[in-house]
C-alpha positions in Angstrom: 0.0 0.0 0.0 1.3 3.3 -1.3 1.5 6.3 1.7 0.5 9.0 -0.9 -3.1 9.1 0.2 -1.7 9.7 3.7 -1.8 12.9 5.6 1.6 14.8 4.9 2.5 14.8 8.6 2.0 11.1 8.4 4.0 10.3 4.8 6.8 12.3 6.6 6.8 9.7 9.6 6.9 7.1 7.7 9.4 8.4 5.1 11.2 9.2 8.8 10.8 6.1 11.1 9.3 3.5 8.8 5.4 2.4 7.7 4.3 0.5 10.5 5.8 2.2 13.6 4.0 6.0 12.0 1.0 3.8 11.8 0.8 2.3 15.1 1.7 6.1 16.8 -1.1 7.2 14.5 -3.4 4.8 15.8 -2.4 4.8 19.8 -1.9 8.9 19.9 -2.9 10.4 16.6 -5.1 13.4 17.0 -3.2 15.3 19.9 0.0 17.2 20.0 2.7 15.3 21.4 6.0 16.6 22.9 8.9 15.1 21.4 11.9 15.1 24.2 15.4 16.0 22.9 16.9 12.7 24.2 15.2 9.2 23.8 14.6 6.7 27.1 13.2 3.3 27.4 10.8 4.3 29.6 9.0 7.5 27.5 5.5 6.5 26.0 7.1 6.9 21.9 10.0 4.5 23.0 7.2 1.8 24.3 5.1 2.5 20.8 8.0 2.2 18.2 11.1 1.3 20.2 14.1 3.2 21.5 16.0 3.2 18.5 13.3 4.3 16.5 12.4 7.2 19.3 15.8 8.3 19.1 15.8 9.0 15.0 12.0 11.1 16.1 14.4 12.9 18.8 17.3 13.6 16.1 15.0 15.2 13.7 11.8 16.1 15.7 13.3 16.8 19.6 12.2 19.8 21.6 8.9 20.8 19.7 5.2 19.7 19.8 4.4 17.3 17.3 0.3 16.5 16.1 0.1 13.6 15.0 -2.3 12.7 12.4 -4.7 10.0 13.2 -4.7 8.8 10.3 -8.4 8.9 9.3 -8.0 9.0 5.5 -5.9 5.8 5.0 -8.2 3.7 3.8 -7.6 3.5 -0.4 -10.4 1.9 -0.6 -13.1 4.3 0.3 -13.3 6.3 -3.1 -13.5 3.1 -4.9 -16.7 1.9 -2.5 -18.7 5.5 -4.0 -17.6 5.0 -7.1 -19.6 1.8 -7.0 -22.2 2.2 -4.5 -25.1 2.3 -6.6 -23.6 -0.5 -9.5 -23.7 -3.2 -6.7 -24.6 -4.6 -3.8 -22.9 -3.6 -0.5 -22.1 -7.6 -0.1 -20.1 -7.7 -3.2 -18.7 -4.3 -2.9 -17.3 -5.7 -0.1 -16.4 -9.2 -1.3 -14.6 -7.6 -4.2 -12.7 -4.9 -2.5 -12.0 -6.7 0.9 -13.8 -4.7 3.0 -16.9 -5.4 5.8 -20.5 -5.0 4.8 -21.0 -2.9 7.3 -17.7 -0.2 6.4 -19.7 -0.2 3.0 -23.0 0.6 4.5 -20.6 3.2 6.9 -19.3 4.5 3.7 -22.5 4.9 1.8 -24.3 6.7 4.9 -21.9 9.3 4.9 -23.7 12.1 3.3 -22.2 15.4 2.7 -23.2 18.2 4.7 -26.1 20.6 3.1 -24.9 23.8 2.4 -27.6 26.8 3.7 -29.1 28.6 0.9 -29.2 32.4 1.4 -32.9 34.0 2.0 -33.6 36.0 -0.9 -33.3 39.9 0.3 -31.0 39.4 3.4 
């Protein structure tokens, strides 16, 4: 799976620390800004996630500043395929065919977009 449907935080992690370990902190602390300590230790939170080696290479380049993690929502590739055939066939083999649960598909298909207000004529 490429990373260039990834957030751009998230591609640089990766490109950084490797795939997996800027998955698993965007899965166990995505979504909040982390401080990244100058000096990696065993026992810090980031050294228990990825590993002390890998915690020292996000000290080297990212030590002394806050850090948000992405969270990673948009990973999934195969979302815009599931709209593009939502519709053509059924949710079971939507799912069958792109290896996803029935019910992402249904999760996918009920997400509607947000209806924009119309302006009241004369205000």
């Amino acid at each position: 799976m490429s990373t260039s449907s990834w957030p751009p935080m998230l591609q640089e992690l990766a490109a950084t620390i490797g795939r997996e370990p800027a998955l698993v902190l965007a899965e166990e602390i995505g979504g909040v800004s982390k401080y990244i300590p100058t000096k990696a230790t065993a026992s810090h939170e980031l050294a228990k996630l990825v590993g002390v080696e890998r915690m020292a290479v996000l000290c080297e380049v990212y030590g002394g500043v806050h850090l948000t993690i992405p969270r990673g929502v948009n990973l999934d590739p195969a979302k815009p395929q599931i709209k593009e055939l939502l519709g053509k066939m059924s949710g079971r083999k939507i799912a069958q065919k792109l290896g996803v649960s029935e019910r992402y598909v249904r999760k996918v298909a009920n997400e509607a977009p947000k209806p924009q207000q119309s302006m009241l004529p004369g205000l």
